[in-house]
PLY file of the C-alpha trace (Angstrom):
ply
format ascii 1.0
element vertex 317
property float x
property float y
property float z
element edge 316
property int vertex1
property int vertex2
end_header
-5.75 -15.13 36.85
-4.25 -13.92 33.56
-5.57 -10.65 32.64
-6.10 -11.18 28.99
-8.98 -13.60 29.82
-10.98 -10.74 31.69
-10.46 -8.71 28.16
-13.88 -7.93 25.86
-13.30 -6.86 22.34
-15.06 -3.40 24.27
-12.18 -3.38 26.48
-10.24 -2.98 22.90
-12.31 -0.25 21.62
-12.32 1.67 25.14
-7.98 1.66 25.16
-8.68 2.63 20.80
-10.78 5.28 22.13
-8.03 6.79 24.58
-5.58 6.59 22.36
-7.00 8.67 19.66
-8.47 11.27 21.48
-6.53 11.66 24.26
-9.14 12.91 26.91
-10.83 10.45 29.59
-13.63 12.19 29.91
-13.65 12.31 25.27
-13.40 8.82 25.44
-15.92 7.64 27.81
-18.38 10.13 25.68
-17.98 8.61 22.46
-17.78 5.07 24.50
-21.27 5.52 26.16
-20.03 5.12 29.19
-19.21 7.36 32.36
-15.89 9.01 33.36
-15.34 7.13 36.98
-16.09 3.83 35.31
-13.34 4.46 32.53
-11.03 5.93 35.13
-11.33 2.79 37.87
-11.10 0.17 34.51
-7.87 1.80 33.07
-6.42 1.74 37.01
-7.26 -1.77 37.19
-5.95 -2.82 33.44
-2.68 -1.03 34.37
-2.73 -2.57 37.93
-2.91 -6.05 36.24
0.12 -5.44 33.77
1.91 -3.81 36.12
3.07 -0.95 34.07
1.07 2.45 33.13
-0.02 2.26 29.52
-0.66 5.97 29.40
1.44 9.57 30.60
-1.39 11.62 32.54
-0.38 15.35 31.09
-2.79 18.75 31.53
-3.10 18.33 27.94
-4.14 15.12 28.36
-3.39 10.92 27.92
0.29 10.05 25.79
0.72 6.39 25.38
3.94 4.89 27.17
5.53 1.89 25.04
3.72 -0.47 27.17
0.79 1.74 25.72
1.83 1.08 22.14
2.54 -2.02 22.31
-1.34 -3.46 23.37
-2.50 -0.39 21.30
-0.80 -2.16 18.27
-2.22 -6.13 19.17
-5.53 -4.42 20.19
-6.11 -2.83 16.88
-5.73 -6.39 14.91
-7.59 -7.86 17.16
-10.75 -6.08 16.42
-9.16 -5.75 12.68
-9.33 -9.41 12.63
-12.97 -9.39 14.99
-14.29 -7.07 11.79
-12.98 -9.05 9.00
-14.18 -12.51 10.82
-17.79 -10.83 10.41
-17.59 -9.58 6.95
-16.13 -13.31 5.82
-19.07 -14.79 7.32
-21.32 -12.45 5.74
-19.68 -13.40 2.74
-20.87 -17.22 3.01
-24.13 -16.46 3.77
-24.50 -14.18 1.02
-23.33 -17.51 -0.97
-19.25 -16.50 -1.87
-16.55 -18.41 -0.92
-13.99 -16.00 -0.28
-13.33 -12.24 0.51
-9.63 -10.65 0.59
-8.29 -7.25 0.40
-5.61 -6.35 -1.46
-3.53 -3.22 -1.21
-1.52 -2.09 -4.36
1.00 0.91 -5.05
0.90 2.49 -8.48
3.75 0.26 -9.82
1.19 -2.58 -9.66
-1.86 -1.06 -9.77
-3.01 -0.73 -13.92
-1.95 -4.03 -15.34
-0.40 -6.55 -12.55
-3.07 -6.64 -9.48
-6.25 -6.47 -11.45
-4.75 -9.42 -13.52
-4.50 -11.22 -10.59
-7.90 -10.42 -9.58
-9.44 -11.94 -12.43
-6.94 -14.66 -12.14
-8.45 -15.45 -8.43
-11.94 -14.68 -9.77
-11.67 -17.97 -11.95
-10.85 -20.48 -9.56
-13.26 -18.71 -7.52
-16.19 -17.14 -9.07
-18.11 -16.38 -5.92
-15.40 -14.76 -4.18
-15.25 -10.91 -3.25
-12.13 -8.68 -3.53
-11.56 -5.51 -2.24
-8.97 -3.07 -3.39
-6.97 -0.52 -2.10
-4.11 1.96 -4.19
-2.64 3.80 -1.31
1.45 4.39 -1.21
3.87 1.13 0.27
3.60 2.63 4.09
0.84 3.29 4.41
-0.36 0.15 2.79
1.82 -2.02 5.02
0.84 -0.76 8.15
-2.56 -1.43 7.38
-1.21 -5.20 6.53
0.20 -5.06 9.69
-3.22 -4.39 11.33
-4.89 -7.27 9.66
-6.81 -4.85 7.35
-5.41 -6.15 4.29
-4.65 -9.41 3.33
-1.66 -8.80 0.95
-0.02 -5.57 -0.50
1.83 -5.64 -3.82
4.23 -2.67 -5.00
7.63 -1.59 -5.26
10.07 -3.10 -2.29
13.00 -1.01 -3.24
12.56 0.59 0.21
11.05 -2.34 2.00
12.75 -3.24 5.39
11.76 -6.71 7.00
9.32 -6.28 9.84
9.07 -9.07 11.85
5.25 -9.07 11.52
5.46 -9.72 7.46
6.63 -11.89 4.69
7.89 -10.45 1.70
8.94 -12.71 -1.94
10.18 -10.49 -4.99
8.40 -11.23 -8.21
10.86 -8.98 -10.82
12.79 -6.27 -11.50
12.46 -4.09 -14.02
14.05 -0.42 -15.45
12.84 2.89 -14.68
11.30 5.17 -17.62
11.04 8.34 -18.69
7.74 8.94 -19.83
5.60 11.96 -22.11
2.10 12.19 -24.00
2.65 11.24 -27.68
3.95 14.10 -29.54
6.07 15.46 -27.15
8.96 17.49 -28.42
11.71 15.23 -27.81
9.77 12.35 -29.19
11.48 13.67 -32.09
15.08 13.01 -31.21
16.98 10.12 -32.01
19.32 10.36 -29.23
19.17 12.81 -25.71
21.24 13.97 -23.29
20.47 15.09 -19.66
20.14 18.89 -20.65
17.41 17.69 -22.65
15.53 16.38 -19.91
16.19 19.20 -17.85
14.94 21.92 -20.35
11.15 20.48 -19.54
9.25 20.73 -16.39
8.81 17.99 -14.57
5.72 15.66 -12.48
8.08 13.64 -9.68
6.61 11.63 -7.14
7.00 12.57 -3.13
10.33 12.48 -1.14
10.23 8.58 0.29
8.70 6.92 -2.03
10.11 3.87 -4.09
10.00 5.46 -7.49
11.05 8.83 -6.13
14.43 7.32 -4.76
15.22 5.05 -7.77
14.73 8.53 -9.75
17.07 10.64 -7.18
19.63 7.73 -7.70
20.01 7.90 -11.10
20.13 11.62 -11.00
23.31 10.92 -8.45
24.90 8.69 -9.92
24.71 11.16 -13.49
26.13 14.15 -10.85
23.21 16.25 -11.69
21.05 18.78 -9.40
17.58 17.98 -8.65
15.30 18.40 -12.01
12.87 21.27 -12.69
10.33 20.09 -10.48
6.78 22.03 -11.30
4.26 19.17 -9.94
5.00 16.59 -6.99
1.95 13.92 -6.91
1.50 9.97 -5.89
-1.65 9.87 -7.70
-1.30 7.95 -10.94
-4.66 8.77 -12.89
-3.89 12.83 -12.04
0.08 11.94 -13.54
-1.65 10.38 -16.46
-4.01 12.94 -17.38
-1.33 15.64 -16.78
1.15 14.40 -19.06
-1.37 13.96 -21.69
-2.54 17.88 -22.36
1.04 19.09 -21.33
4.63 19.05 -22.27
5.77 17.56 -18.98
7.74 14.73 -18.17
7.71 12.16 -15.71
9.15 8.94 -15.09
7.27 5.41 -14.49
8.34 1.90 -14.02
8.75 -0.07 -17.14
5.51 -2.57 -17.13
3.29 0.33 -16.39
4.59 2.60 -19.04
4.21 0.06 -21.81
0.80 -1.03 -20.35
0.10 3.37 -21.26
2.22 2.70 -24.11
0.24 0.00 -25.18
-2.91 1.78 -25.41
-1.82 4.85 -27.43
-2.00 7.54 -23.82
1.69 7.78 -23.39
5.65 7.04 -24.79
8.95 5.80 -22.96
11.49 8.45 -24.34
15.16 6.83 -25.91
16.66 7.61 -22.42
18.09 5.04 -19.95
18.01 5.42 -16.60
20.56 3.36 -14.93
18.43 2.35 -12.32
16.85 -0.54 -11.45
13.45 -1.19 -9.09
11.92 -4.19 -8.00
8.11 -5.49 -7.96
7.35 -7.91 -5.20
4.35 -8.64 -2.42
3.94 -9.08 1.32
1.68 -10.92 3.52
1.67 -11.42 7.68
3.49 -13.83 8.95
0.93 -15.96 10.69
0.00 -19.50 11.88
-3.42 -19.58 10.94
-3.81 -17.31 7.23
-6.54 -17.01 5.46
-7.43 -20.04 3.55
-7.79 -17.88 -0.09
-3.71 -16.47 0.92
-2.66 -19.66 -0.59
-4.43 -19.44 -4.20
-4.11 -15.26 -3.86
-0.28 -16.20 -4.02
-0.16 -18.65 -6.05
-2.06 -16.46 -8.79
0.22 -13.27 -8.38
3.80 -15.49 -8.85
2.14 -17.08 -11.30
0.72 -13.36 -13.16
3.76 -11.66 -12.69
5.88 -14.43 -14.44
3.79 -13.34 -17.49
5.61 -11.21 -19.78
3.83 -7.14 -19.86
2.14 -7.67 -23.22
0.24 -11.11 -22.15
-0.81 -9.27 -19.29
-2.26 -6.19 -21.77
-3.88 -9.28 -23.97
-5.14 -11.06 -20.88
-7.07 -7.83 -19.31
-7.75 -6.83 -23.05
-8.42 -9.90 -25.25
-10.06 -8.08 -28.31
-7.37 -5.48 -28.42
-4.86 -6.17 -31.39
0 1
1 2
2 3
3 4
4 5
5 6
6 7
7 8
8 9
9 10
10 11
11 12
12 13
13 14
14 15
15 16
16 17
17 18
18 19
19 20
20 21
21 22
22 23
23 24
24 25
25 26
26 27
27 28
28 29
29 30
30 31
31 32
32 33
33 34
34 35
35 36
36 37
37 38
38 39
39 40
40 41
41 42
42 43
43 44
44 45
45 46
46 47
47 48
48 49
49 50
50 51
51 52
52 53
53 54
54 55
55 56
56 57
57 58
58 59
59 60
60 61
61 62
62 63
63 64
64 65
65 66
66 67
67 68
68 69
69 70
70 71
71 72
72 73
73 74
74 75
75 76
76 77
77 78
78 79
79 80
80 81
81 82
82 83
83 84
84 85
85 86
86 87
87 88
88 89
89 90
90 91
91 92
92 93
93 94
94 95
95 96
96 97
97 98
98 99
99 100
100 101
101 102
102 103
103 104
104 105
105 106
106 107
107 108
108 109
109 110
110 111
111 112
112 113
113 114
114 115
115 116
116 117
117 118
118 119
119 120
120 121
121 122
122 123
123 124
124 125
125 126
126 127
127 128
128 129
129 130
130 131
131 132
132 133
133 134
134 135
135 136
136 137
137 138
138 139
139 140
140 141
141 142
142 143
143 144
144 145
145 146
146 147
147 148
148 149
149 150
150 151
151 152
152 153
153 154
154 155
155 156
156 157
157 158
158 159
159 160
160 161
161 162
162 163
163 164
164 165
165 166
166 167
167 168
168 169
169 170
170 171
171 172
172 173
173 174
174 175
175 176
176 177
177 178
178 179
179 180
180 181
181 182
182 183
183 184
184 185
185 186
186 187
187 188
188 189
189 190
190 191
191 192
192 193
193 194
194 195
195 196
196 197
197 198
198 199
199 200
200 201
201 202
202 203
203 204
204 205
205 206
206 207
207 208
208 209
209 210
210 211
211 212
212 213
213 214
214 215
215 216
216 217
217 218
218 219
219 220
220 221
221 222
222 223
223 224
224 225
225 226
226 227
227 228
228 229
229 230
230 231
231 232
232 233
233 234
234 235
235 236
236 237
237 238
238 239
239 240
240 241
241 242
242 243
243 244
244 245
245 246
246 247
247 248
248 249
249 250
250 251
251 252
252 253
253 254
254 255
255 256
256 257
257 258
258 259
259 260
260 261
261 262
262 263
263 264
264 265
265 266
266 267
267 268
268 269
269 270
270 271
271 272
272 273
273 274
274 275
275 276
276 277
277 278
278 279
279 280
280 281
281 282
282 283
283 284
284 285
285 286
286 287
287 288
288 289
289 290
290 291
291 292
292 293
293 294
294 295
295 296
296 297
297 298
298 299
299 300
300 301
301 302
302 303
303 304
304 305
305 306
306 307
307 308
308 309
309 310
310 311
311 312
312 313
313 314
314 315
315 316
């Protein structure tokens, strides 16, 4: 008899429990059930594969890549199990739809909640949930089934074999300051202006950080005067506004700032260019809203910046 068919989603959870803390006798606590019983059903699972799934060690259980590998389909499974209830909660609480969508900060002010309201208006019942989080981080959790789709910068991206990915534009990188700033002044600047200003750069890895570190490459210059590192694009935002600091930001989202009076692209060109784009699991059987939640994102992002400012502000001038 196949093994999988003797599998219960509690199966799932007991092999989640193991694997996070480690300990037999931890994870039959927090599993309700009794050391010998978890000890004789991992023998048997393991018996049935025919490989160990976890390294016995005094300091207790490390997965083998047998392991990680039914760790990895385990987790969507009950990813999937979990969103399968909240979907049907959804129609009986009368919507049509739920997704989740995971953005990075390149997307996140103007681009995702325009789609969002986008979606709303073919479906008014529907129910979104959103997630800013970095491109990693954000894709694993794709990955996992916990997200439908995950928009953001793909200058890093990397196929998986799990995921689909589409680019929807490119655009430049800016330098960006509060209003005011010093070398809003200037007509023309030079790197040794930039680098007599502290500086708010975004962690080693990510998208915007690399396009940045090329740029300063290909100019043959040092790393800049680096006072702040931070992913988080309200603290950036606040930061540059009440200092002299200087940052940089992809083009859409500093003219959306721009746009509303909280920050300015200096005369600078970076010659660098990033790329906007989304990715969704490659699957058989997707979600019936993936279709429309696509089709409202190419069609969004085809927009040019300042219909997407009088879209999500139509009384603004």
């Amino acid at each position: 008899m196949n093994w999988t068919r003797r599998l219960r989603l509690q199966h799932l959870h007991l092999l989640v429990s193991l694997a996070e803390t480690g300990s037999i006798s931890e994870a039959a606590r927090v599993s309700f059930t009794t050391q010998p019983a978890l000890s004789k059903w991992l023998k048997e699972l393991e018996d049935d594969i025919g490989a160990p799934l976890f390294e016995r060690h005094a300091r207790g259980l490390h997965l083998t890549p047998h392991g990680t590998q039914l760790l990895a389909h385990a987790r969507r499974v009950l990813s999937e199990m979990e969103r399968a209830r909240h979907n049907l909660d959804t129609l009986q609480g009368g919507s049509t739809f739920r997704v989740a969508i995971g953005t990075s900060p390149a997307s996140a002010p103007n681009l995702v909640p325009a789609v969002i309201m986008a979606f709303l208006q073919r479906h008014p019942k529907a129910q979104v949930t959103l997630e800013e989080n970095t491109m990693d981080t954000l894709l694993e959790r794709l990955e996992m089934g916990q997200l439908d789709l995950v928009v953001g910068r793909l200058d890093n991206y990397a196929p998986r074999q799990a995921l689909r990915s589409e680019r929807l534009y490119n655009e430049q990188m800016r330098i960006v300051c509060r209003a005011g700033h010093p070398l809003t002044q200037r007509t023309s600047l030079t790197w040794d202006d930039l680098y007599a200003f502290d500086w708010i750069v975004w962690p080693s890895g990510s998208p915007i950080r690399s396009k940045l570190d090329t740029a300063l490459t290909h100019a043959g210059r040092p790393p800049l005067p680096c006072r702040i590192e931070s992913s988080s694009l309200v603290g950036n935002l606040w930061l540059l506004q009440y200092s002299d600091l200087l940052s940089v930001a992809s083009e859409r989202v500093a003219e959306h700032f721009t746009h509303r009076g909280l920050l300015v692209s200096l005369n600078f060109e970076l010659e660098t260019m990033g790329s906007v784009g989304m990715c969704w699991r490659d699957e058989p059987f997707a979600d019936a809203s993936l279709p429309d939640l696509l089709d409202c994102l190419r069609k969004t992002a085809a927009d040019e910046p300042g219909r997407l400012n009088s879209f999500l502000n139509p009384e603004s001038p």
